[in-house]
VEXVO-355941 format. One record per residue (C-alpha): residue in three letters; y, z, x. Coordinates in pm, whole numbers, padded with zeros to 5 digits, always signed. Each point is the difference from the previous one (the first is absolute). Layout:
# VEXVO-355941
ALAYZX...
***
This chain:
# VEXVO-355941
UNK+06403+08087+09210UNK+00000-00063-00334UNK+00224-00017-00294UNK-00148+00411-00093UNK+00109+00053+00331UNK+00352-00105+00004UNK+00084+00190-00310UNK-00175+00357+00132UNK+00222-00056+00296UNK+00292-00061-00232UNK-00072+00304-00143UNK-00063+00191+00327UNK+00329-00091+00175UNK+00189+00124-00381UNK-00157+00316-00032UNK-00312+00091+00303UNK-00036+00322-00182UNK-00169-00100-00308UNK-00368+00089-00044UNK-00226-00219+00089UNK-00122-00049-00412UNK+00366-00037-00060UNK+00031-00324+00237UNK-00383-00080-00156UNK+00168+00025-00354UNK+00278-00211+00077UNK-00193-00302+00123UNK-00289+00031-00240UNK-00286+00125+00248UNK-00210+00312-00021UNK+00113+00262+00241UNK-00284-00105+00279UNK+00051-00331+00041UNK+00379+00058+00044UNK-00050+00266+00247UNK-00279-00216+00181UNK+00278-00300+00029UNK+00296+00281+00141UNK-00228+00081+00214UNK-00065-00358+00150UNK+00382-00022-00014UNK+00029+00276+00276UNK-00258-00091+00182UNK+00131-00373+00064UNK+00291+00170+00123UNK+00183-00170-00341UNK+00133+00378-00111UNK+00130+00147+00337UNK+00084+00375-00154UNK+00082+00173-00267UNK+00353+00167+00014UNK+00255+00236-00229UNK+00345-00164-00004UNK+00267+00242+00010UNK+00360-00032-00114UNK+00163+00014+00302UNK+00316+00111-00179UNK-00145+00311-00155UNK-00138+00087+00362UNK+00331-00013+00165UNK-00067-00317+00148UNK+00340-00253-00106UNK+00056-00152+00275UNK-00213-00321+00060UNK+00114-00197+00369UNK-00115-00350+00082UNK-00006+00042+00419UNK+00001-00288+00170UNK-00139-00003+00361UNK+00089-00299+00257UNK-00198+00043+00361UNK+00025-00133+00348UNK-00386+00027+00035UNK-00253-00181-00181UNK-00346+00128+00179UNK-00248+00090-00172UNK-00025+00359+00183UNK+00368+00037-00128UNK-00087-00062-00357UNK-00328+00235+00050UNK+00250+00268+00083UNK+00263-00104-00191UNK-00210-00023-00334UNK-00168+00344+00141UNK+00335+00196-00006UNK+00095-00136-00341UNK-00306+00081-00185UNK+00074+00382+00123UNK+00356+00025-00168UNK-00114+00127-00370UNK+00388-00169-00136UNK-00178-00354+00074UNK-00144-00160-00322UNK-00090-00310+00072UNK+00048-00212+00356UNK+00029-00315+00019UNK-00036-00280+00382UNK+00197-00298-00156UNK+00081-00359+00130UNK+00366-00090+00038UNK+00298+00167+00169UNK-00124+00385-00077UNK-00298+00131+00133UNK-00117+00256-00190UNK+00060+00120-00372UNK-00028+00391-00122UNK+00064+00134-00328UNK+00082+00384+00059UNK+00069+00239-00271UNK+00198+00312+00103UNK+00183+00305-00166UNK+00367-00114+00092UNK+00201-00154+00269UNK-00055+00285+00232UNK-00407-00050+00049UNK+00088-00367-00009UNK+00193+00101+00283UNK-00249+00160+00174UNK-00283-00271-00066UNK+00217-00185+00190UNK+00021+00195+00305UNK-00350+00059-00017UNK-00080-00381+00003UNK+00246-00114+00264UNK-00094+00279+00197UNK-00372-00135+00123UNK+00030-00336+00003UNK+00207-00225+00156UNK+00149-00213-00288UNK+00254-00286+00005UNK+00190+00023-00343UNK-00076+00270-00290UNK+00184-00094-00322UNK-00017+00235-00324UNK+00039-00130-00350UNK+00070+00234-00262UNK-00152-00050-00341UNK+00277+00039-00259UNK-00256+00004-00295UNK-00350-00086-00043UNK+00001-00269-00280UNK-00407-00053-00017UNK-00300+00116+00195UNK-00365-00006-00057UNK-00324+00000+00190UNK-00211-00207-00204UNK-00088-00353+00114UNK+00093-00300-00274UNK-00369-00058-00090
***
C-alpha cells in the first residue's frame, strides 16, 4: 500500500459515495487506474463494505446503552452461542469479548427506555449470565468510523 492508497482510503471512509473519477480527481489519477487500485483494496480485504450512516436521532433512535456482560462460563461452545444470540438482536451495534473484570461489551441503540427494557429481558432470558450492567449515554460528544490513517 502506497502513499495513493492511503489517501483514496482517506477519501473513501469521508465520503464512499463519490464517483469513482471524483476520488480519481482528487488524487491526481485517471479514472482507471483509481478504480483498478479500489478494487485491489476490496479484494485484500483492506475495504470490508460500503455502508450509509444514518442519524440515529432523526430515525428515532436516542438512546445509545453501553451493556456490560460478566459470565460464569468461559467455553468456547458458550461464547459460540453466546456470540450467536447477540448477533440476532438488530439493537446490537457493535460487540465487544474484552480482558479485565467485564466480559463482554455491546453498544445497543434503542427508541427509549422501554425497548431498552425489553432488550434486556430478551438477553437475560437465554443465557445464563452473571452480572448485566447498563450505562446510559448522556450525550455523544464525537464519533466516527474512519481509521487515523
Amino acid at each position: 500500500m502506497d502513499d495513493t492508497d492511503i489517501r483514496i482510503l482517506r477519501i473513501l471512509q469521508e465520503d464512499s459515495s463519490l464517483s469513482i473519477t471524483e476520488v480519481a480527481r482528487r488524487v491526481s489519477l485517471s479514472a482507471s487506474p483509481c478504480w483498478k487500485r479500489i478494487n485491489k483494496l476490496e479484494a485484500e480485504g483492506i475495504i470490508c463494505r460500503q455502508t450509509a450512516v444514518l442519524d440515529a436521532e432523526k430515525m428515532g433512535f436516542g438512546l445509545t446503552v453501553f451493556v456490560e456482560v460478566r459470565t460464569g462460563e468461559h467455553s468456547g461452545l458458550w461464547l459460540r452461542k453466546f456470540a450467536d444470540l447477540v448477533a440476532n438482536m438488530p439493537e446490537v451495534l457493535e460487540f465487544h469479548r474484552l480482558a479485565g473484570e467485564v466480559d463482554y461489551l455491546l453498544k445497543v441503540k434503542v427508541r427509549d427506555m422501554k425497548r431498552i427494557d425489553e432488550f434486556y429481558k430478551r438477553l437475560i432470558e437465554t443465557m445464563p449470565l452473571a452480572e448485566v450492567t447498563s450505562r446510559f449515554s448522556m450525550e455523544k460528544i464525537n464519533e466516527t468510523t474512519a481509521l487515523p490513517i
